[in-house]
C-alpha positions as CSV (number, residue, x, y, z in Angstrom):
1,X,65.8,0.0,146.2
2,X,62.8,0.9,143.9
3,X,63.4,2.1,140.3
4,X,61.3,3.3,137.1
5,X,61.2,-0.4,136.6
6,X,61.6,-2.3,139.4
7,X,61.0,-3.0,143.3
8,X,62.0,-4.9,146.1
9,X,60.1,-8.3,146.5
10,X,59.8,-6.7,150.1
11,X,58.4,-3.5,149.3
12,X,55.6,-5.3,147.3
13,X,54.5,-8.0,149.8
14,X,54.5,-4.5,152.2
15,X,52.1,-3.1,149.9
16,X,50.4,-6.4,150.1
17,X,50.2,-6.3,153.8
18,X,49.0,-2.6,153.8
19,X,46.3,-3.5,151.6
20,X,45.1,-6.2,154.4
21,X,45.2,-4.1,157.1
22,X,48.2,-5.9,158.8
23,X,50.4,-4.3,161.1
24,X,53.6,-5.5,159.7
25,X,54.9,-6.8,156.5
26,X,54.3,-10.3,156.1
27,X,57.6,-12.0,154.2
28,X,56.7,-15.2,154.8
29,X,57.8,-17.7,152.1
30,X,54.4,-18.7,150.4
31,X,53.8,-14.7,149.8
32,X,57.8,-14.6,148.2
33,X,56.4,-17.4,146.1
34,X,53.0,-15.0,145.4
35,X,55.2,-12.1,143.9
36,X,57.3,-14.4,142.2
37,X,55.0,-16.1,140.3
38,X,52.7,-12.7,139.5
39,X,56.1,-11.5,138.0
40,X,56.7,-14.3,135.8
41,X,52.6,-14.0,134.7
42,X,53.3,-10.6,133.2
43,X,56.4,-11.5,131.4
44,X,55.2,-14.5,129.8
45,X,52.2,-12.3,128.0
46,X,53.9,-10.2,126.3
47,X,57.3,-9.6,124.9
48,X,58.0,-6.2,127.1
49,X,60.5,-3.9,125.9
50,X,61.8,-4.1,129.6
51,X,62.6,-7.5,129.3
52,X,64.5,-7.5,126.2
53,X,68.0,-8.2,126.6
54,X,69.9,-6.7,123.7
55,X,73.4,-7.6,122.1
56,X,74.6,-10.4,124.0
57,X,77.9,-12.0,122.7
58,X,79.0,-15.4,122.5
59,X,82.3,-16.5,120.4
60,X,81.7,-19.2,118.3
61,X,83.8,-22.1,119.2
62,X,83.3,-23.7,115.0
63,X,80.0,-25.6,115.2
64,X,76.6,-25.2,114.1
65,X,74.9,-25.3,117.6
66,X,75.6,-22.7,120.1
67,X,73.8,-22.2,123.6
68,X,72.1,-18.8,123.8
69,X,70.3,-17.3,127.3
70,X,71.3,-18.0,131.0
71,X,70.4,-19.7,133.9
72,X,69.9,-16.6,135.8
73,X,68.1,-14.8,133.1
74,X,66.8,-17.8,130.3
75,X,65.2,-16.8,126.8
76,X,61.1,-17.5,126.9
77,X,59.7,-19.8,124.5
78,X,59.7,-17.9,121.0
79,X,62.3,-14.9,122.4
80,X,65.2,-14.6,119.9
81,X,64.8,-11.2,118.6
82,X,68.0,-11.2,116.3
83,X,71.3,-12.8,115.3
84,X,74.4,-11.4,113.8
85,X,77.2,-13.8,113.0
86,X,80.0,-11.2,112.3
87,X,80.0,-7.5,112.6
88,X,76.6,-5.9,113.8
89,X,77.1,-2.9,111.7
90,X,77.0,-4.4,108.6
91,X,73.4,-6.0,107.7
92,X,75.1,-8.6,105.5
93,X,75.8,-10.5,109.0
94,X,72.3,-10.8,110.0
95,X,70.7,-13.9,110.3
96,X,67.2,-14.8,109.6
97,X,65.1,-16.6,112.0
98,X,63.3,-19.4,111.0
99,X,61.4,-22.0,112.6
100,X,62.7,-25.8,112.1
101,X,60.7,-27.1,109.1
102,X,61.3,-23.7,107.0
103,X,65.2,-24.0,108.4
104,X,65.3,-27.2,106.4
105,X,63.7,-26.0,103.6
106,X,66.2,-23.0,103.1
107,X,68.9,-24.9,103.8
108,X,67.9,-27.6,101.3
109,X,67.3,-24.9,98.4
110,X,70.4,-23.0,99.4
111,X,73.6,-24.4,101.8
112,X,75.0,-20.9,102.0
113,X,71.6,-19.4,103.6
114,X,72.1,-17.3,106.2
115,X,69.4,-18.8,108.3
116,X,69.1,-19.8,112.6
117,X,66.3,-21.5,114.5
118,X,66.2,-21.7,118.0
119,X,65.6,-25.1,119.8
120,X,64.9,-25.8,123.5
121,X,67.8,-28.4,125.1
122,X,65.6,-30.6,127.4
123,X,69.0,-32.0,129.1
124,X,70.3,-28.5,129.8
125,X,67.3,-26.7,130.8
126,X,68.5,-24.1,128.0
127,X,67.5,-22.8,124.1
128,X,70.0,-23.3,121.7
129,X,70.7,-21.7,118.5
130,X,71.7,-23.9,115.0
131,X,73.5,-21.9,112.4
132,X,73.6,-22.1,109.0
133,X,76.2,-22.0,107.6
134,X,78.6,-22.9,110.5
135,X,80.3,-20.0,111.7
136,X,84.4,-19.7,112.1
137,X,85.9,-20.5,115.1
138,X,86.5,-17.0,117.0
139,X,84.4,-15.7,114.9
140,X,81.4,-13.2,117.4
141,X,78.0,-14.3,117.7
142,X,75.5,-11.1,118.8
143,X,71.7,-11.8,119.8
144,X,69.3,-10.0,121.4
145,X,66.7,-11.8,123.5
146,X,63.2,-11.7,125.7
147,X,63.8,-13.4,129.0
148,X,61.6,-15.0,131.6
149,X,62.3,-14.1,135.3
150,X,63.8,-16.3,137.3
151,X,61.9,-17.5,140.6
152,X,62.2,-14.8,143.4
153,X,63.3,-16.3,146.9
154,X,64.5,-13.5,148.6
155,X,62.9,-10.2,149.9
156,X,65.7,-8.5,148.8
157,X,65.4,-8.9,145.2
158,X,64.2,-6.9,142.7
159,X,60.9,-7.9,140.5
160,X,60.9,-5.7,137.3
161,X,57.5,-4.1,136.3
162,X,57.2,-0.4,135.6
163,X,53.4,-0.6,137.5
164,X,54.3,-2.1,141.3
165,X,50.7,-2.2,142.0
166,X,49.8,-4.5,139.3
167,X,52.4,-7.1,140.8
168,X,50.7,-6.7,143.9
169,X,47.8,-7.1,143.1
170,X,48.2,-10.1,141.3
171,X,49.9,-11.5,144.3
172,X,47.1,-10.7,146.8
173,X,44.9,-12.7,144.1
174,X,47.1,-15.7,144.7
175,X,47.1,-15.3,148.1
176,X,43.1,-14.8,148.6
177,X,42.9,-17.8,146.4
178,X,44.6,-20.2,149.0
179,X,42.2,-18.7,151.8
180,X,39.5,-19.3,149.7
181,X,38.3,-16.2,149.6
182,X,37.7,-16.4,145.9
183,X,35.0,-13.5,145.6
184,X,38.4,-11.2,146.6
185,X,40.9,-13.0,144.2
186,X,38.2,-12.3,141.5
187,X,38.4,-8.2,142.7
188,X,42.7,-8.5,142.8
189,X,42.2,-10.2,139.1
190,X,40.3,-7.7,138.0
191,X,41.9,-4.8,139.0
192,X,45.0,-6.4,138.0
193,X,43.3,-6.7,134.5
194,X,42.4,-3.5,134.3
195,X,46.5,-2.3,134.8
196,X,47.6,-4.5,132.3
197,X,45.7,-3.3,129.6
198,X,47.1,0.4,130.7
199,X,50.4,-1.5,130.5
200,X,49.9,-2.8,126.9
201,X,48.8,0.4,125.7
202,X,52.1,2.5,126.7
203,X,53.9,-0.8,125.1
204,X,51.7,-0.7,121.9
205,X,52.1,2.7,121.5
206,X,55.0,4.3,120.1
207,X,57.0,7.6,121.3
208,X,56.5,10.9,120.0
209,X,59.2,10.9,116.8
210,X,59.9,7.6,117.0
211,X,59.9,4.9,113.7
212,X,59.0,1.2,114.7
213,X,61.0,-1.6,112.5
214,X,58.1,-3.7,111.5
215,X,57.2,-7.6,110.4
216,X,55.9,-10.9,111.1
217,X,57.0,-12.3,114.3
218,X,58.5,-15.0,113.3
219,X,61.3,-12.7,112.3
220,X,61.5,-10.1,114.2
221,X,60.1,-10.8,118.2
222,X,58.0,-8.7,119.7
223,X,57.1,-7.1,116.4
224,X,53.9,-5.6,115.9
225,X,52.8,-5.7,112.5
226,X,54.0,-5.4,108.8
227,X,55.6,-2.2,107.7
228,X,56.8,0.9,109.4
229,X,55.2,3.9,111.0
């Protein structure tokens, strides 16, 4: 079913037909593939609010190294947000998030830093966190992360995007693009353009009464900027 956030792969790829003039919903597997991989465009250019997954837990089994993400829903190159080793309501348990050569240098200057960096596991197919200094056995790991979409198969699952029509039409761009009809793709990509930049603004733009939490990103994901407003 369709919500503020998401749709059906089906209900796209009938938008998609409806836009061709066909008279039935194509759900052939090529055009699954064509949603899927317009999803996964939109995701991976920008860290969207609707992507973030916040306060997952993990309990630390006593080493340094602790798999973070899922299979089903994997953390995107540069997506750890934030890491608390401890209680999340105390700001003494929050971890700063370095990347590897600034890890070692902190660590070097100080062995009692409370510092993490993520690292992708080639064998696994998964990021990893290190943490310094180790954290107790038992002890509860919280992060928050952006995640990347997972390739859509089935009609019958949902792809999340608050604007349905951009999805499609980046979709019918794929698909024009394997007829060849590259004069259309170039009309889809446009348009498509044109609906993500609406997207970004609503991102970029904060809520009436609301206070953004500021800084480099580096530190804190899908940040934008130094300070607060």
């Amino acid at each position: 079913m369709a919500t503020l956030t998401a749709d059906t792969v089906s209900n796209i790829l009938q938008i998609v037909s409806d836009w061709r003039g066909e008279p039935s919903t194509n759900t052939d597997a090529p055009r699954i593939r064509a949603v899927s991989r317009a999803e996964r465009d939109v995701a991976g250019r920008r860290f969207f609010e609707f992507h973030l997954l916040k306060d997952q837990t993990i309990t630390s089994g006593g080493t340094d190294t602790e798999t973070i993400g899922t299979t089903t829903f994997p953390m995107r190159m540069k997506g750890l947000q934030e890491v608390f080793v401890g209680d999340t309501t105390d700001e003494n348990n929050r971890y700063e998030i370095l990347d590897f050569d600034e890890f070692k240098r902190r660590v070097n200057l100080n062995s009692n830093a409370k510092v993490v960096y993520p690292y992708y596991d080639q064998t696994n197919d998964l990021w990893k966190l290190k943490i310094n200094p180790t954290p107790a056995s038992g002890v509860t790991i919280t992060y928050s992360y952006y995640y990347m979409p997972p390739k859509r198969t089935l009609t019958t699952e949902n792809v999340i995007s608050p604007d349905t029509n951009l999805i499609a039409h980046l979709a019918l761009a794929e698909i024009y693009h394997n007829e060849d009809e590259l004069q259309k793709e170039q009309l889809e990509r446009a348009e498509a353009e044109n609906l993500f930049e609406e997207l970004m603004g609503i991102q970029n733009a904060p809520a009436e009464g609301q206070t953004y939490r500021m800084g480099a990103v580096e530190n804190i994901r899908g940040s934008k900027g130094i300070g607060n407003y």
